[in-house]
C-alpha positions as CSV (number, residue, x, y, z in Angstrom):
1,X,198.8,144.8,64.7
2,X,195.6,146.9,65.1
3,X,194.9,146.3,61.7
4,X,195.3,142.8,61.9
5,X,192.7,142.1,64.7
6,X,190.3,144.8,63.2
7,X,190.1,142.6,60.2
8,X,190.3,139.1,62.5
9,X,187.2,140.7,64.1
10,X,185.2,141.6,60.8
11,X,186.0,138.0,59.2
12,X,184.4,136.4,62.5
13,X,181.7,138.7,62.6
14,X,180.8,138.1,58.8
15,X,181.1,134.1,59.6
16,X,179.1,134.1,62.5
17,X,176.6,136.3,60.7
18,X,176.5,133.5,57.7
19,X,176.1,130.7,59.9
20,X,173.0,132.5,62.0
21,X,171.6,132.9,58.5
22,X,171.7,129.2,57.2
23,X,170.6,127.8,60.6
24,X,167.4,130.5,60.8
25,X,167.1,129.6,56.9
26,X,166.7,125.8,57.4
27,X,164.6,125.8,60.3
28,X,161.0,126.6,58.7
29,X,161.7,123.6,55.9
30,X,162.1,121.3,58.8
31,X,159.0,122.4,60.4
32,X,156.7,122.1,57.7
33,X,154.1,119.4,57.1
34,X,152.8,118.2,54.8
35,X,149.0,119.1,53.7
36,X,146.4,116.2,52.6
37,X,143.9,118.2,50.7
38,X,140.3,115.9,51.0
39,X,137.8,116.3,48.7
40,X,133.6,115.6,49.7
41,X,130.8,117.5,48.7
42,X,130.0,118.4,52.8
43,X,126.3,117.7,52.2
44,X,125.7,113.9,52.2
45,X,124.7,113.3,56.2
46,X,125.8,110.9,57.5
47,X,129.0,110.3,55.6
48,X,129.8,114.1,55.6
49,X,128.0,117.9,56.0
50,X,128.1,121.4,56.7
51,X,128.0,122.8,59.8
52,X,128.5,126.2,61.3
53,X,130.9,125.1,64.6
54,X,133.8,122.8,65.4
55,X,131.7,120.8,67.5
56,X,132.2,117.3,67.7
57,X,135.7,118.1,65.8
58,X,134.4,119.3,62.8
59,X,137.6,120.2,60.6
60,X,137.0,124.1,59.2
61,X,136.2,124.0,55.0
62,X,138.8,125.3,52.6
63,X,138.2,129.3,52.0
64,X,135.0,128.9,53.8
65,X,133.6,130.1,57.4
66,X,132.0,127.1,58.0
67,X,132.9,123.2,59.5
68,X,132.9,119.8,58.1
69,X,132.0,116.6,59.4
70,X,130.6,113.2,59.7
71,X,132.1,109.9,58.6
72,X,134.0,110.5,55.7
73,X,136.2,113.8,57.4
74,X,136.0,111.4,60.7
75,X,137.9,108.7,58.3
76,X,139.6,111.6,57.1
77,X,141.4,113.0,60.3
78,X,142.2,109.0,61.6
79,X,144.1,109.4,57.9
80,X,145.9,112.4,58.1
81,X,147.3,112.1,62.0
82,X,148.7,108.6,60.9
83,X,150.7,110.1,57.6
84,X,151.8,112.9,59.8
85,X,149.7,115.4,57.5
86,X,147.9,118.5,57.9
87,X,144.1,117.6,57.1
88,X,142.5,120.9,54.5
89,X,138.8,120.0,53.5
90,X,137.4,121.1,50.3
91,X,133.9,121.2,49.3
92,X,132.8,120.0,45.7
93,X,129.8,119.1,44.0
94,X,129.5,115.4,43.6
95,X,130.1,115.5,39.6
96,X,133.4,118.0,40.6
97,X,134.9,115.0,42.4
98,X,136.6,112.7,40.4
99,X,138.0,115.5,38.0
100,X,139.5,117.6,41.1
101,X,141.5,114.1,41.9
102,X,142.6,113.5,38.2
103,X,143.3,117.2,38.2
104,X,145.9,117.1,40.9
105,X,143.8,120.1,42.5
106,X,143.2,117.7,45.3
107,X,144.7,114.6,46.8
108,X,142.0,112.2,47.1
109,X,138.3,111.6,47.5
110,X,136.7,110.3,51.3
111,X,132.4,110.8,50.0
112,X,130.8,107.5,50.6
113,X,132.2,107.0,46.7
114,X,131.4,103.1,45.3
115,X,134.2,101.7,44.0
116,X,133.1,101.3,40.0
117,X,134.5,99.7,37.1
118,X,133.5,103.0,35.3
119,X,135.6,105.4,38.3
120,X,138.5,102.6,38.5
121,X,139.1,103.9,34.6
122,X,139.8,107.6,35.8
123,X,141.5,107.0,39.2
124,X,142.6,104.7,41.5
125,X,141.1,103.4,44.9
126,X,141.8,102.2,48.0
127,X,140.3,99.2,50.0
128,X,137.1,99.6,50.7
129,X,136.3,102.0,54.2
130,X,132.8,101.0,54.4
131,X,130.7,98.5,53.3
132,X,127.2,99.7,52.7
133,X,123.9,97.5,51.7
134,X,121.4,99.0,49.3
135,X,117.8,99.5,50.7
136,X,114.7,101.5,49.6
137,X,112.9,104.5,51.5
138,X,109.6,104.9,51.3
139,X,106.6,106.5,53.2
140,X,105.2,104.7,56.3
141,X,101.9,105.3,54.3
142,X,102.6,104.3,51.2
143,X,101.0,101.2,49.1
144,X,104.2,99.9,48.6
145,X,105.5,99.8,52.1
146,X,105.1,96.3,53.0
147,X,107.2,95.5,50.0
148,X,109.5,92.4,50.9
149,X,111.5,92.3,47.3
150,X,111.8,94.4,44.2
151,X,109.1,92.9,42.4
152,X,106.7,94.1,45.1
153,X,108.0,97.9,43.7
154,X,106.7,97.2,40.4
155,X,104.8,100.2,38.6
156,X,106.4,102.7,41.4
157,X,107.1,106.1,40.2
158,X,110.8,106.7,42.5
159,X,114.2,108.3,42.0
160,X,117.7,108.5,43.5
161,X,121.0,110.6,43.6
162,X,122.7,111.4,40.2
163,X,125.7,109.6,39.5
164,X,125.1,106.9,42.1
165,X,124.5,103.1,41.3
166,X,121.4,103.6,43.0
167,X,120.3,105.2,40.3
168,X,121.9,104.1,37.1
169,X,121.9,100.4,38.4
170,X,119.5,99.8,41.0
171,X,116.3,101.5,40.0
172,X,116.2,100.2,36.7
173,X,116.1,96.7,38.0
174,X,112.6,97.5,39.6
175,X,109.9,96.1,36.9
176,X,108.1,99.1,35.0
177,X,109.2,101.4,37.6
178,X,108.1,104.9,36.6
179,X,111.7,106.2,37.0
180,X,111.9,110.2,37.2
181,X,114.7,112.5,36.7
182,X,117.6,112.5,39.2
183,X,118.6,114.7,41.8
184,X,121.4,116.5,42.1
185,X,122.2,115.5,45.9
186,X,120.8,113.4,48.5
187,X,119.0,115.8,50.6
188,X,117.1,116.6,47.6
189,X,115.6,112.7,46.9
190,X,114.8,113.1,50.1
191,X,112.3,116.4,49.6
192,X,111.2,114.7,46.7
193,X,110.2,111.2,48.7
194,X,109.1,113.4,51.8
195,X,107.2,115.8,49.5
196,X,105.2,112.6,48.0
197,X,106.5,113.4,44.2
198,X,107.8,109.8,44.2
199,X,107.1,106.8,46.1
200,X,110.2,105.1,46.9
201,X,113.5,106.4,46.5
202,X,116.8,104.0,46.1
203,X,119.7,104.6,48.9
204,X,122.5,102.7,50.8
205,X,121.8,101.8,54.7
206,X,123.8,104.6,56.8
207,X,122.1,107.4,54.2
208,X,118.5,105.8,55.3
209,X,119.1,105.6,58.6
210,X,119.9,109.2,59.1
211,X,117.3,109.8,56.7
212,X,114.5,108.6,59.2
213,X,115.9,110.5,62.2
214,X,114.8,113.5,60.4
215,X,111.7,112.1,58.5
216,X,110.2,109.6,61.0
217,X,107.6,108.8,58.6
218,X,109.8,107.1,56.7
219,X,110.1,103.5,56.5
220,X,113.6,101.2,55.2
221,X,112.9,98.1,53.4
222,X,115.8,96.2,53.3
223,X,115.8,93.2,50.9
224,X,119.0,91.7,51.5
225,X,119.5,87.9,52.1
226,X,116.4,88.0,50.4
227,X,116.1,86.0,46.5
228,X,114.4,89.3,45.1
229,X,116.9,91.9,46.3
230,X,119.0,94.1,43.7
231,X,121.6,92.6,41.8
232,X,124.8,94.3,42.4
233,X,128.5,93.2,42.7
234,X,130.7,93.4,45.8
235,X,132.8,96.8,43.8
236,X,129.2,98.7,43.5
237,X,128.4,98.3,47.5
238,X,132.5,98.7,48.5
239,X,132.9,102.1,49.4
240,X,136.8,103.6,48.6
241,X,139.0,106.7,48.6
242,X,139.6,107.9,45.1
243,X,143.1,108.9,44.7
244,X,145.3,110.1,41.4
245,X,146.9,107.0,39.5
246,X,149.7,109.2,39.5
247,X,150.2,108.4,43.1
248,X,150.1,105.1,43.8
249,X,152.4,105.6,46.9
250,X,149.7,107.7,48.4
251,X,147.1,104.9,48.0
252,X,149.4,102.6,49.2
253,X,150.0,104.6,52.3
254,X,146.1,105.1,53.1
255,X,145.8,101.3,52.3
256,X,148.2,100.7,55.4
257,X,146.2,102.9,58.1
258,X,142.5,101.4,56.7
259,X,144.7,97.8,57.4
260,X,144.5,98.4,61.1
261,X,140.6,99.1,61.1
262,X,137.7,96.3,61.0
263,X,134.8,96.0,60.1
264,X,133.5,96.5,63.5
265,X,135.6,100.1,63.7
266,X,134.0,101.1,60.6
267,X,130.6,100.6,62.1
268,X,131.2,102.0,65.0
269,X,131.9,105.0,63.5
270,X,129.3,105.8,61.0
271,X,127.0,104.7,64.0
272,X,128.8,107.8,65.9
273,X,128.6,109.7,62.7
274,X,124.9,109.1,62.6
275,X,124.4,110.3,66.1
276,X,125.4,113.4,66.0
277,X,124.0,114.7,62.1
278,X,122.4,118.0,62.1
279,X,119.5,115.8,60.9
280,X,118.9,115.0,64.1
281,X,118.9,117.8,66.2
């Protein structure tokens, strides 16, 4: 009889034991969640940068002691709290984009990219997040700053962002422009335009405007509606999320939450975005 309970008692013992040990094994897997890892170069004010706080909710950059923010990780949190995802930033150089996606090192793009024939080969993207107008920046005291078109440019020595359709599209459209090397990043066509190397430099409207908070003698010229602006298609000015073409479902899900925005949100944004860039402090 003794026997018979000890071993009653072991086998419930052993049973309980087992069952404890599935429940405390499932319970981490079920509180998991999933991480959205964001690619943008954190130097491109006002769509994203580096700073050295959380303030505003800037979102801390992958093995990194400092903070993103601005537009794009703006765009990027809305994103991530509507999937139910964890948000992780990670910084790249601008030419390290586009490979990291294809690569599968990170999920998708959010860095003011335009939405290219040329990109749309190598990965997919979502509807547009911003739409941005292409303008010139030049010196308040430069000849050509009463320029009204792109003919009044002509002869002008000027450069603009590597890899950009400023650059490869735009500035060649200027007649005999003196077209120098370009820069690696935007901050730096903006030393070479403030240091008077060049005299015009080719952007999009939210990177001028938080240009001239921190170089007021600067001066936008804005061409558009105008018969001698630049010549560029609704894809080169659409700005989009690059993401693997090996996960369509993923663009398909950020196409949902971007659905629910306007126009109008967008702006409102990038004008909050703008506000608060370390440019100008």
């Amino acid at each position: 009889m003794k026997k018979t309970l000890v071993l009653a008692l072991v086998l419930l013992i052993c049973l309980t034991g087992s069952l404890f040990a599935q429940g405390t094994k499932e319970a981490p897997a079920a509180s998991e969640k999933k991480v959205l890892k964001v690619a943008m170069e954190c130097g491109y004010a006002p769509y994203n940068w580096t700073q050295t706080t959380d303030a505003n909710g800037a979102v801390p950059i992958a093995n990194s002691k400092d903070y993103a923010y601005g537009y794009d990780v703006m765009m990027a949190k809305l994103i991530a709290e509507k999937l139910g995802y964890e948000l992780q930033i990670m910084k790249l150089d601008w030419d390290s984009l586009v490979p990291a996606v294809q690569s599968g090192t990170v999920d998708c793009v959010i860095a003011g990219q335009s939405i290219t024939s040329e990109r749309l080969q190598m990965v997919d993207f979502t509807t547009p997040y911003y739409y941005a107008s292409i303008v010139v920046l030049t010196n308040k005291d430069n000849k050509y700053a009463s320029a009204t078109g792109i003919t009044d440019l002509a002869g002008g020595t000027c450069t603009s962002q590597l890899g950009t359709i400023w650059y490869d599209v735009c500035l060649p459209q200027i007649p005999n422009a003196n077209i120098l090397p370009a820069q690696e990043s935007a901050p730096a066509m903006l030393v070479a335009l403030n240091s008077k190397r060049v005299d015009y430099i080719c952007t999009d409207m939210p990177t001028a405007k938080a240009a001239i908070v921190a170089y007021p003698s600067m001066k936008i010229l804005d061409f558009t509606g105008s018969k001698d602006d630049f010549k560029v298609s609704d894809e080169e000015i659409n700005i989009g999320i690059s993401v693997s073409k090996k996960h369509p479902e993923l663009t398909k899900a950020i196409n949902g939450v971007l659905a629910g925005l306007t126009v109008d949100d967008f702006n409102a944004m990038m004008e909050q975005a703008i506000a608060v860039q370390p440019l100008s402090k």
